[in-house]
Structure formats: C-alpha cells, structure tokens
N, C-alpha and C positions, 0 to 999 in steps of 0.2 A: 271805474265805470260810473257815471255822471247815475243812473238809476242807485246807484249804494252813498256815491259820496251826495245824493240831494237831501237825504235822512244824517246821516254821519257828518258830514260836514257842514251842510248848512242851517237848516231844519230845525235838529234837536239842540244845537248851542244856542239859537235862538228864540226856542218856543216860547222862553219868559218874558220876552219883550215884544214877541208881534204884537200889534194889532188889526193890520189887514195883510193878507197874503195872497197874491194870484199865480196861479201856477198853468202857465199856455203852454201848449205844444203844437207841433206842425201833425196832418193827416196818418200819425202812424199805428193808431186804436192801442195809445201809452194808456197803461193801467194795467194792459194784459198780455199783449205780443211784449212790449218793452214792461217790464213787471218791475213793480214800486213797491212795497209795503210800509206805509207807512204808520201803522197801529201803533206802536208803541210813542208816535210824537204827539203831543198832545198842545194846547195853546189857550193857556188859561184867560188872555187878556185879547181875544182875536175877537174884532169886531166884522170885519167882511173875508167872505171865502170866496175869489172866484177860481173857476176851472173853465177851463178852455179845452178842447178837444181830447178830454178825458174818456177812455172808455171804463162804463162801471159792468163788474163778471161777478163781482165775490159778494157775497152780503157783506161781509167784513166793508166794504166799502160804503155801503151805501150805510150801516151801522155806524162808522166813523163819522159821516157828517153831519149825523142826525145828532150825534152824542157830543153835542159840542156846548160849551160852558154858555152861561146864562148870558154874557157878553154879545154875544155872536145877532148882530143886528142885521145883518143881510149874509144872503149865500145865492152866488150867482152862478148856474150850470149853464156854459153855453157852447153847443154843439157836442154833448155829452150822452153817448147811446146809452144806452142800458140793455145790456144783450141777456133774453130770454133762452134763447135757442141758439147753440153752434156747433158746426160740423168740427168734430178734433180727433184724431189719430189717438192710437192707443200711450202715444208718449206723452203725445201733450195730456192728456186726462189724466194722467199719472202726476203729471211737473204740477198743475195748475189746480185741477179739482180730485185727489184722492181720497173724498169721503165723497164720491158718489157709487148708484148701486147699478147693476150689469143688470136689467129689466129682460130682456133676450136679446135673440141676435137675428137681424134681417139683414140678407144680402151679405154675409161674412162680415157683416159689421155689427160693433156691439151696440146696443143704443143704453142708453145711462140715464139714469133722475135722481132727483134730488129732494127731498121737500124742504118746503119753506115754513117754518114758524110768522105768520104773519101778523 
C-alpha cells in the first residue's frame, strides 16, 4: 500500500539527504481517511516543506511540522484543513482517536473530547 511503502520505502532511506520535499495529493482528506504516520521520519537537512491537500486531525501532525530542524527555511500548506470538529462512528474513534473521552450521549450517539495542551 503506497500510504506504508511512502515512510518504508521512500521517506526514511532518504531523510539524510532531503532538502526540500513536497508531498501533493488529489481531494481525498490523505492524513486521515487514507492514514500516513509519518513520526518517526525525520529530515535533518530539509530546507522547504510543502503539502498539498493534506488533511491535519492529530496533534501528532501539526507537532511534526513545527518540530522541524533549524534548517527548515520555508513550509508551505496549501489547501490543508485542519479539522476541529468531526462526525465518526464508534469504529473509526477507535482506529484513529482512542484517547479520547465518552463526555455523554445524545441521540444514541456518543459525543467525545479531547483537550489540547496548547
């Protein structure tokens, strides 16, 4: 699957040598429906970051780009939501967010939060 082999195969053999990297995708809110984790790559020597049609859900994400080596001369977000608020089924809350907290339940649905360290 091209979301495991973008870390394994390409990514992390090369993190020692980027220096700019862009990563586009087509309309599909990739970050979260198509799910990427890319934490553990890191790119000592990256001077430009851009994202194209990235969607950010996780702090983990938006912590990743901020944590980026003294290098990093530009970083370019474009067409990049940032999703505060979303309707998800008790699977997906499970797959994606399972440190959140079960606040009550309206209408047979649970509703969940989270806080933020800001």
């Amino acid at each position: 699957m091209f979301n495991n082999d973008l870390c394994t195969c390409w990514l992390r053999p090369l993190q020692g040598r980027l220096t700019h990297l862009s990563i586009y995708t087509t309309k599909l809110l990739w970050g979260f429906w198509t799910y990427c984790d890319i934490r553990a790559v890191q790119f000592p020597y990256l001077k430009s970051l851009r994202l194209r049609d990235q969607t950010i859900v996780h702090e983990w994400q938006v912590e990743w780009m901020l944590v980026r080596p003294a290098t990093l001369e530009q970083l370019l977000l474009d067409d990049c939501p940032i999703f505060t608020v979303m309707h998800l089924d008790e699977e997906q809350i499970a797959m994606h967010f399972p440190g959140l907290t079960l606040i009550y339940i309206s209408e047979g649905r649970g509703i969940y939060t989270k806080e933020l360290d800001l």
